[in-house]
CHARMM internal coordinates of N, CA and C (Angstrom, degrees):
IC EDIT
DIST 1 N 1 CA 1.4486
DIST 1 CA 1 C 1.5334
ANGL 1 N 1 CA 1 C 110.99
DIST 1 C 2 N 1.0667
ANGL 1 CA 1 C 2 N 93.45
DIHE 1 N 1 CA 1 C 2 N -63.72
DIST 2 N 2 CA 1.9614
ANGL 1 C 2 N 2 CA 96.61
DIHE 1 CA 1 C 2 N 2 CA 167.87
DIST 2 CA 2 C 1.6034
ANGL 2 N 2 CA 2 C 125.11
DIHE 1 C 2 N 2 CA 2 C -41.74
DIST 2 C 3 N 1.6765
ANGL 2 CA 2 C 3 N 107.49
DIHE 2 N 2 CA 2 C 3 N -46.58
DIST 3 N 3 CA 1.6039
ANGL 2 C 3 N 3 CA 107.67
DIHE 2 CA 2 C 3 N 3 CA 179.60
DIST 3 CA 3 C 1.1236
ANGL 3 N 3 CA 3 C 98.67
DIHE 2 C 3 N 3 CA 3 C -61.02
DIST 3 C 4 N 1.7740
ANGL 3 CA 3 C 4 N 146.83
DIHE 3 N 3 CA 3 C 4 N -36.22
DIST 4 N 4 CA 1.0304
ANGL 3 C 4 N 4 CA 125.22
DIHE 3 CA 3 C 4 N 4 CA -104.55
DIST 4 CA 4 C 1.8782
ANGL 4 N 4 CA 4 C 66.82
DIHE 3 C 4 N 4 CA 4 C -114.27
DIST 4 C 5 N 1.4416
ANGL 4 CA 4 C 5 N 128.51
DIHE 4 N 4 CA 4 C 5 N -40.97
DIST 5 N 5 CA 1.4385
ANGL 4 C 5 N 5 CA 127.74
DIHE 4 CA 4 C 5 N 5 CA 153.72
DIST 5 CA 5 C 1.3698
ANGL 5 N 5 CA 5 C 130.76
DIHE 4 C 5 N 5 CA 5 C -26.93
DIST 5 C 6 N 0.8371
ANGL 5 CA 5 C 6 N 105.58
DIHE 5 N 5 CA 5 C 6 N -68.47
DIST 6 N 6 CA 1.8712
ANGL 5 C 6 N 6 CA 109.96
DIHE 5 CA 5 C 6 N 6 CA 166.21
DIST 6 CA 6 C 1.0039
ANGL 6 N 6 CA 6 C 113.04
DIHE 5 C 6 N 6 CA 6 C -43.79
DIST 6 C 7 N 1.5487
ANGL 6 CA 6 C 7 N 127.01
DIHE 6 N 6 CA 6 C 7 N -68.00
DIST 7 N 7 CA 1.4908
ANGL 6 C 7 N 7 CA 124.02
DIHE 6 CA 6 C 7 N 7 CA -173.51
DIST 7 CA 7 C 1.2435
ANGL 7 N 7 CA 7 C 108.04
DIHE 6 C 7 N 7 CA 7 C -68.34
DIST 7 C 8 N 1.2574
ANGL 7 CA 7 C 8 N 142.41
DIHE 7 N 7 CA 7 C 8 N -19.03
DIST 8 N 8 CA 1.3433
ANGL 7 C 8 N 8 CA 119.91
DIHE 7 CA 7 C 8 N 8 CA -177.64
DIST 8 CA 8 C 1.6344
ANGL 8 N 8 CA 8 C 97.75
DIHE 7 C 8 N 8 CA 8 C -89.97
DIST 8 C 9 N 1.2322
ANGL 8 CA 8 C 9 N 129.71
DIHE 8 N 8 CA 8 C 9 N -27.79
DIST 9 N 9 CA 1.5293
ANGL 8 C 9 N 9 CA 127.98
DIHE 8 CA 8 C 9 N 9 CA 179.85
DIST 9 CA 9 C 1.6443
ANGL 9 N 9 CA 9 C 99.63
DIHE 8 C 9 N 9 CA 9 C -77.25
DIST 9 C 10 N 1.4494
ANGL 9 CA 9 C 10 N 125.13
DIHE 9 N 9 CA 9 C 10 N -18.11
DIST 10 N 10 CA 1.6070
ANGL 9 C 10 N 10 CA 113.76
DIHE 9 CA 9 C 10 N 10 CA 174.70
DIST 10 CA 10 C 1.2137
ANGL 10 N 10 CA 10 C 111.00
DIHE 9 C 10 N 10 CA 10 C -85.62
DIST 10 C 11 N 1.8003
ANGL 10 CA 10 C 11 N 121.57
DIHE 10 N 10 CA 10 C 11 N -25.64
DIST 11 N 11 CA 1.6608
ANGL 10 C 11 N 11 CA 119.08
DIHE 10 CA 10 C 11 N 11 CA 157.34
DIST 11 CA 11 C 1.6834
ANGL 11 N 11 CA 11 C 130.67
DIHE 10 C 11 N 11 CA 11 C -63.69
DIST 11 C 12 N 1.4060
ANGL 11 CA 11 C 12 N 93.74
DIHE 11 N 11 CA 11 C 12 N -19.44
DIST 12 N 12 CA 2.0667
ANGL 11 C 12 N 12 CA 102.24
DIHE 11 CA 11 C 12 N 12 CA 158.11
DIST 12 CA 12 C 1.5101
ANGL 12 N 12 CA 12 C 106.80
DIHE 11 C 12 N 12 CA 12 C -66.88
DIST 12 C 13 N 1.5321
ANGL 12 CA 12 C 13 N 112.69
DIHE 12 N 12 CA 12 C 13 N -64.51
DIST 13 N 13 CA 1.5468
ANGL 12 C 13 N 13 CA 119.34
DIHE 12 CA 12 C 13 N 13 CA -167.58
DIST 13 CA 13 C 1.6800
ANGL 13 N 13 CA 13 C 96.94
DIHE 12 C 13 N 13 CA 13 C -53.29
DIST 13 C 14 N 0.8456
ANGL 13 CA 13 C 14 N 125.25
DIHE 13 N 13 CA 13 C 14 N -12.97
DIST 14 N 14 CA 1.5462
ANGL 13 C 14 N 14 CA 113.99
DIHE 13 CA 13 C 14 N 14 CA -161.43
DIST 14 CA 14 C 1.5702
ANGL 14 N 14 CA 14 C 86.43
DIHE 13 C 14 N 14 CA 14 C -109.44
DIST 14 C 15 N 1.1133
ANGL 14 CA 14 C 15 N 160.29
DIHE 14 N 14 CA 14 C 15 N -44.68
DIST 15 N 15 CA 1.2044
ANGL 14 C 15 N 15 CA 166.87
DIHE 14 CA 14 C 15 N 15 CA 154.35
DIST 15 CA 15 C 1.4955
ANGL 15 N 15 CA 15 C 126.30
DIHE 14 C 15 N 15 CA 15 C -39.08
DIST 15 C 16 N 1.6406
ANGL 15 CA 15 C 16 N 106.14
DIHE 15 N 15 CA 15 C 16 N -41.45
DIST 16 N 16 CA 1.3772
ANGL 15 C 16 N 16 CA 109.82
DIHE 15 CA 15 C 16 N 16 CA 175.39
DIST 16 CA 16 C 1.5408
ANGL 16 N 16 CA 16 C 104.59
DIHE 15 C 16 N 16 CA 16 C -118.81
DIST 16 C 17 N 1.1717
ANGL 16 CA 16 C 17 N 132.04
DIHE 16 N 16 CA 16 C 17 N -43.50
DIST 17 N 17 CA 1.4712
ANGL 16 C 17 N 17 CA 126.43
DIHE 16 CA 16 C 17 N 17 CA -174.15
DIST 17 CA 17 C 1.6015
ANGL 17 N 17 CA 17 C 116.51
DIHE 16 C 17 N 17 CA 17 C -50.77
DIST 17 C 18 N 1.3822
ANGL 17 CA 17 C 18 N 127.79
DIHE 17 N 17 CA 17 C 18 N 152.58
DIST 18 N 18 CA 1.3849
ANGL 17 C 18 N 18 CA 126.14
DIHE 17 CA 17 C 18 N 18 CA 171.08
DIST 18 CA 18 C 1.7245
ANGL 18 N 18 CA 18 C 118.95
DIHE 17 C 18 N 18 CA 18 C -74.86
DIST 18 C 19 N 1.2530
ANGL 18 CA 18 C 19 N 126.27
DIHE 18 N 18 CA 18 C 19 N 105.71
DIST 19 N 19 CA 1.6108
ANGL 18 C 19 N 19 CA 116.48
DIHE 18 CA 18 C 19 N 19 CA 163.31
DIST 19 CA 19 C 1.3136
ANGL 19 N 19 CA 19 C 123.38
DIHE 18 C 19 N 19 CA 19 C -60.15
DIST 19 C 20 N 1.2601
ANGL 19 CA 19 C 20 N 114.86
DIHE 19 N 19 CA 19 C 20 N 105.25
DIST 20 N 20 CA 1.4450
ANGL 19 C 20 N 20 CA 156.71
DIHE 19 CA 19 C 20 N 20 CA 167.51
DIST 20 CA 20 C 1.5885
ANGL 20 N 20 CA 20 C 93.82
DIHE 19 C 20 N 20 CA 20 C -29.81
DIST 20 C 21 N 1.4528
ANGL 20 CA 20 C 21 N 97.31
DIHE 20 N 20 CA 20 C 21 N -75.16
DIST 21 N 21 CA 1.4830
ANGL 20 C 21 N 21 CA 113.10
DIHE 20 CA 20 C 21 N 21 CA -171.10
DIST 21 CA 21 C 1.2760
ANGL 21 N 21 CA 21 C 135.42
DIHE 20 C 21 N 21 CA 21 C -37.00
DIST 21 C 22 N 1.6364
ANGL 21 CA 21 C 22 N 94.51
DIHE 21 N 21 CA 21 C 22 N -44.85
DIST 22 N 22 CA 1.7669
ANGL 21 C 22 N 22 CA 119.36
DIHE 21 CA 21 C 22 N 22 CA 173.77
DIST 22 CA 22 C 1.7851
ANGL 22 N 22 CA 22 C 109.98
DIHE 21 C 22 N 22 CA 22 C -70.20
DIST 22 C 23 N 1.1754
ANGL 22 CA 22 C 23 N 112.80
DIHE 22 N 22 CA 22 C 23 N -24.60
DIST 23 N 23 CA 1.4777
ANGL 22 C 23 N 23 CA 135.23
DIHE 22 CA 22 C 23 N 23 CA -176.32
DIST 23 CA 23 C 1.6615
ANGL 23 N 23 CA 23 C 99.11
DIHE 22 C 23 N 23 CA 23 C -88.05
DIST 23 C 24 N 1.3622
ANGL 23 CA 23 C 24 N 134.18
DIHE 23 N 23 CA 23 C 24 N 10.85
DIST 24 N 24 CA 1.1775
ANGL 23 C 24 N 24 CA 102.68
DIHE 23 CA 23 C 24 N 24 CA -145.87
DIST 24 CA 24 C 1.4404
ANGL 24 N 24 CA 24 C 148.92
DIHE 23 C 24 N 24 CA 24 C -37.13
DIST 24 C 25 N 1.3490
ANGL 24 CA 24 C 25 N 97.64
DIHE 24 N 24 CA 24 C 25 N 86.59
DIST 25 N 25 CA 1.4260
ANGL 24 C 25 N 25 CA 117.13
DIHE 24 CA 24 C 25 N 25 CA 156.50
DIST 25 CA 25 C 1.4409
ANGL 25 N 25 CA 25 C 135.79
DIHE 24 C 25 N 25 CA 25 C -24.54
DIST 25 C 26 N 1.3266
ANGL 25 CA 25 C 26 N 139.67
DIHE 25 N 25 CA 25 C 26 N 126.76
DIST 26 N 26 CA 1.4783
ANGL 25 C 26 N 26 CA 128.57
DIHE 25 CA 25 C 26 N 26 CA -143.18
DIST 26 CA 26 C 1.7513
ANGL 26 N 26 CA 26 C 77.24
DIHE 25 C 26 N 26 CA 26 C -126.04
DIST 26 C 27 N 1.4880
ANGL 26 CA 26 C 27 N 118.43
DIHE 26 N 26 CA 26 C 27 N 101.89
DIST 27 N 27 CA 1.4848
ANGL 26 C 27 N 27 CA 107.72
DIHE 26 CA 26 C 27 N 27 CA 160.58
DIST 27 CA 27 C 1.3083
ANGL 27 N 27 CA 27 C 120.30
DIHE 26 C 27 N 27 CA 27 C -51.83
DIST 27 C 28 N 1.1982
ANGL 27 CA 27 C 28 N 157.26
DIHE 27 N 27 CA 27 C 28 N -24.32
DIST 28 N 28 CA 0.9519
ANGL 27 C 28 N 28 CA 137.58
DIHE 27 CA 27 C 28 N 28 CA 161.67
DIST 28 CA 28 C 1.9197
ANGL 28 N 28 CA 28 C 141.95
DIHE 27 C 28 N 28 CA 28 C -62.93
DIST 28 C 29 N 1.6162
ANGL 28 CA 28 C 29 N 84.21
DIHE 28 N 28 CA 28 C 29 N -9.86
DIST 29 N 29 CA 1.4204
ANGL 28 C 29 N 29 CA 116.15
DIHE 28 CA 28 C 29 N 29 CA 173.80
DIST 29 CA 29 C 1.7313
ANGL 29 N 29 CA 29 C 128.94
DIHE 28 C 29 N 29 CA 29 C -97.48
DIST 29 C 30 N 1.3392
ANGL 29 CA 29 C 30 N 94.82
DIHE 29 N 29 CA 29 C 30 N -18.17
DIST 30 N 30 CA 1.5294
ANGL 29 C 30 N 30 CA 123.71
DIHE 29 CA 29 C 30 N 30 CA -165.96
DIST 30 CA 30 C 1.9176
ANGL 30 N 30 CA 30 C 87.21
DIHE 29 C 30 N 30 CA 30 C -71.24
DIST 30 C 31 N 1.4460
ANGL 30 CA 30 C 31 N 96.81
DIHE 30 N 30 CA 30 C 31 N 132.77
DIST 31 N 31 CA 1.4582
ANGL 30 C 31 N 31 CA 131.58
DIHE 30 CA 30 C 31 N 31 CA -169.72
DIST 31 CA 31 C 2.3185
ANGL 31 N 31 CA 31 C 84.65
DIHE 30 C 31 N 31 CA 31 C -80.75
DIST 31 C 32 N 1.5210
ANGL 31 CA 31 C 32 N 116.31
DIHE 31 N 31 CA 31 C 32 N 161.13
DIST 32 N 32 CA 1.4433
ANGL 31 C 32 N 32 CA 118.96
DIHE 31 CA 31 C 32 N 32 CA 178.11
DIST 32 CA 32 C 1.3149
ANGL 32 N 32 CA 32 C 105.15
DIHE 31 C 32 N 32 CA 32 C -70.36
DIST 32 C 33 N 1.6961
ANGL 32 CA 32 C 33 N 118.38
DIHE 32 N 32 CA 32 C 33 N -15.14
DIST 33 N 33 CA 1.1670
ANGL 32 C 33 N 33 CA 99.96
DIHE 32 CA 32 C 33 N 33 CA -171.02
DIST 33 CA 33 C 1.8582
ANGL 33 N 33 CA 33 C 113.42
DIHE 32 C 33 N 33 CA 33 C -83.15
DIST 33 C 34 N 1.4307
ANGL 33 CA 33 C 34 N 114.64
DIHE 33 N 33 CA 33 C 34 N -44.49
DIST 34 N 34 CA 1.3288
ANGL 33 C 34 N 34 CA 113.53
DIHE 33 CA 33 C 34 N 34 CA 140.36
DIST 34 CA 34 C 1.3362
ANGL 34 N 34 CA 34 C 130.86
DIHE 33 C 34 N 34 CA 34 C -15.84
DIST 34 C 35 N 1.1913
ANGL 34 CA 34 C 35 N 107.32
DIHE 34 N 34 CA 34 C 35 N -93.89
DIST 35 N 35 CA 1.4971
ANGL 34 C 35 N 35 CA 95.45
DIHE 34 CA 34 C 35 N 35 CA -174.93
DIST 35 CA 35 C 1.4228
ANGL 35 N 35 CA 35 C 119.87
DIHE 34 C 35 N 35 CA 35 C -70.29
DIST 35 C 36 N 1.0970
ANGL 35 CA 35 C 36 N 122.28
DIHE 35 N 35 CA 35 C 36 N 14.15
DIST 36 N 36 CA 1.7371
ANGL 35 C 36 N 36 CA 112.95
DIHE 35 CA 35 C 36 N 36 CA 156.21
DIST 36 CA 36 C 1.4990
ANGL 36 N 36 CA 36 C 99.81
DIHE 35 C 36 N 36 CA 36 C -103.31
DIST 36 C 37 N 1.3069
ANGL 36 CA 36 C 37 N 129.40
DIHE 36 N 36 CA 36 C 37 N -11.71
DIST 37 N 37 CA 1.7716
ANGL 36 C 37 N 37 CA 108.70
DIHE 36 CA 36 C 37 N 37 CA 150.24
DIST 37 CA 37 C 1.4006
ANGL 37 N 37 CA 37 C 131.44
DIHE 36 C 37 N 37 CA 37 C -76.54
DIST 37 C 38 N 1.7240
ANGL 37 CA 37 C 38 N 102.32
DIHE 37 N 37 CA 37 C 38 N -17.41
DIST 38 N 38 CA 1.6038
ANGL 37 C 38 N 38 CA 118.08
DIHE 37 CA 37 C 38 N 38 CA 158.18
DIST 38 CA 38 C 1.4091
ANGL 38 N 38 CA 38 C 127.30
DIHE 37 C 38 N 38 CA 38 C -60.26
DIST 38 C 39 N 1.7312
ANGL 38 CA 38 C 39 N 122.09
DIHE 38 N 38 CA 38 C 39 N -20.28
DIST 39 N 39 CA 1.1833
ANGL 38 C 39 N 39 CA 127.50
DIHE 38 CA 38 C 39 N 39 CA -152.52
DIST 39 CA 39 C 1.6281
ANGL 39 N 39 CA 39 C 88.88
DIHE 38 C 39 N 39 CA 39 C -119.46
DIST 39 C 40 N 1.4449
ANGL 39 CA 39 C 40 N 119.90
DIHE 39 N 39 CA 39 C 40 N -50.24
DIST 40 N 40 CA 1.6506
ANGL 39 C 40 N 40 CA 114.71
DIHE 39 CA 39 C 40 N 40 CA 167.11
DIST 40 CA 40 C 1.8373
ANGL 40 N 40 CA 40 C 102.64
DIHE 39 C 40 N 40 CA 40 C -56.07
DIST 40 C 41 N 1.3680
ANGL 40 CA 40 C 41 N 140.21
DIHE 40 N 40 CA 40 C 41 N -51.46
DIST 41 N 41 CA 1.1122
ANGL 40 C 41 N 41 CA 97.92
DIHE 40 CA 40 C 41 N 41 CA 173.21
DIST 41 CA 41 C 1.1334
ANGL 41 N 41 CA 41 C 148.52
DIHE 40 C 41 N 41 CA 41 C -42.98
DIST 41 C 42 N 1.5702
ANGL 41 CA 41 C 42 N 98.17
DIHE 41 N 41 CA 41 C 42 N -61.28
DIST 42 N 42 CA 1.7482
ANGL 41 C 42 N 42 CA 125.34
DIHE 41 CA 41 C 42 N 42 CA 160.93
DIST 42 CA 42 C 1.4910
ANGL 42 N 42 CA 42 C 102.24
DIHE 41 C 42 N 42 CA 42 C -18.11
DIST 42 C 43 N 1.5054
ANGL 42 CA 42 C 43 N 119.50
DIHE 42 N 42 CA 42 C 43 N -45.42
DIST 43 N 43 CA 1.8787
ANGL 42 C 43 N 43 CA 114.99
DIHE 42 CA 42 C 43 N 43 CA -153.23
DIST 43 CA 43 C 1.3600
ANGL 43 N 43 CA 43 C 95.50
DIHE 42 C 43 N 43 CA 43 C -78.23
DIST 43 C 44 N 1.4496
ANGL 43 CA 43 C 44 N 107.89
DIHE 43 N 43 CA 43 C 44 N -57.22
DIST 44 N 44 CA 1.3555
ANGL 43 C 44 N 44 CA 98.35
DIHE 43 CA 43 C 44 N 44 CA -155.63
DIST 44 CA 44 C 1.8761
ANGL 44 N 44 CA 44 C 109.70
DIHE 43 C 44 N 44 CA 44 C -71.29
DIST 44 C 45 N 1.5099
ANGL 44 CA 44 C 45 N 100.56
DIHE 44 N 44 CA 44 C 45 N -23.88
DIST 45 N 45 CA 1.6531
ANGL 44 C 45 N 45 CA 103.47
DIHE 44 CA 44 C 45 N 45 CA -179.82
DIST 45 CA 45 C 1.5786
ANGL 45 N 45 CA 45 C 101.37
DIHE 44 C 45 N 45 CA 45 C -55.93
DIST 45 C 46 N 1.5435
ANGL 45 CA 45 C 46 N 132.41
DIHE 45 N 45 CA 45 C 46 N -35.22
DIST 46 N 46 CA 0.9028
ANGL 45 C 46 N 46 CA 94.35
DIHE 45 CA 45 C 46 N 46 CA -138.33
DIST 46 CA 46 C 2.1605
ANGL 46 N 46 CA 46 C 84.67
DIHE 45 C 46 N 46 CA 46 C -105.06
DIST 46 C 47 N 1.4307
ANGL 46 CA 46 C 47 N 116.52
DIHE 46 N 46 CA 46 C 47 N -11.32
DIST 47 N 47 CA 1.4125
ANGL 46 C 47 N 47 CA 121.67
DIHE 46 CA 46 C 47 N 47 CA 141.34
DIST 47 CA 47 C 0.9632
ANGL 47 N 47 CA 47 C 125.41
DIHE 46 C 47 N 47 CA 47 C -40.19
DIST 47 C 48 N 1.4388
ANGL 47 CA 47 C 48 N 130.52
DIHE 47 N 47 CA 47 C 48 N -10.53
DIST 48 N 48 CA 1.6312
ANGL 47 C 48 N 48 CA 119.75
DIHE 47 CA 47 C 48 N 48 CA -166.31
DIST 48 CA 48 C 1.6984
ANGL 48 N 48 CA 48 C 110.62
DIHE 47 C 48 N 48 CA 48 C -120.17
DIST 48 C 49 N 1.7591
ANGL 48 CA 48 C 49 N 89.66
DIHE 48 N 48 CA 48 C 49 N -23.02
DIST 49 N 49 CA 1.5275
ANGL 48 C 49 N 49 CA 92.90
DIHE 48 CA 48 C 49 N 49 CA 157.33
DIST 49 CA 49 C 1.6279
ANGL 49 N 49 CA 49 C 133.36
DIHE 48 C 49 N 49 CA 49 C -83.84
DIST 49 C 50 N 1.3660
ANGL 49 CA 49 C 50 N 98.44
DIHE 49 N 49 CA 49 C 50 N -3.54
DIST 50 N 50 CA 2.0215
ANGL 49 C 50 N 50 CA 98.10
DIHE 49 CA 49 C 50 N 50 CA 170.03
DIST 50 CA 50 C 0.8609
ANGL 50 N 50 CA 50 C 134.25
DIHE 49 C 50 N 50 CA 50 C -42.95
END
COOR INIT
IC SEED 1 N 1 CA 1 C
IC BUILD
């Protein structure tokens, strides 16, 4: 029940959130608001793979 949560909330983040990556984004440059959308991805990506 839970995986099935994550992955459908990591197919929103992937739908509405901005890719960093494609932007390349310089973490060391990245403003708090960035990298706390870097770190909610990270969570739930890595929740959705359990």
């Amino acid at each position: 029940m839970k995986n099935k949560f994550y992955k459908f909330i990591a197919k929103l983040n992937k739908a509405l959130l901005p890719s960093y990556s494609k932007q390349r984004l310089d973490l060391s440059k990245a403003s708090k608001l960035q990298m706390a959308i870097i770190g909610w991805g990270y969570f739930i990506t890595t929740k959705a793979l359990d």
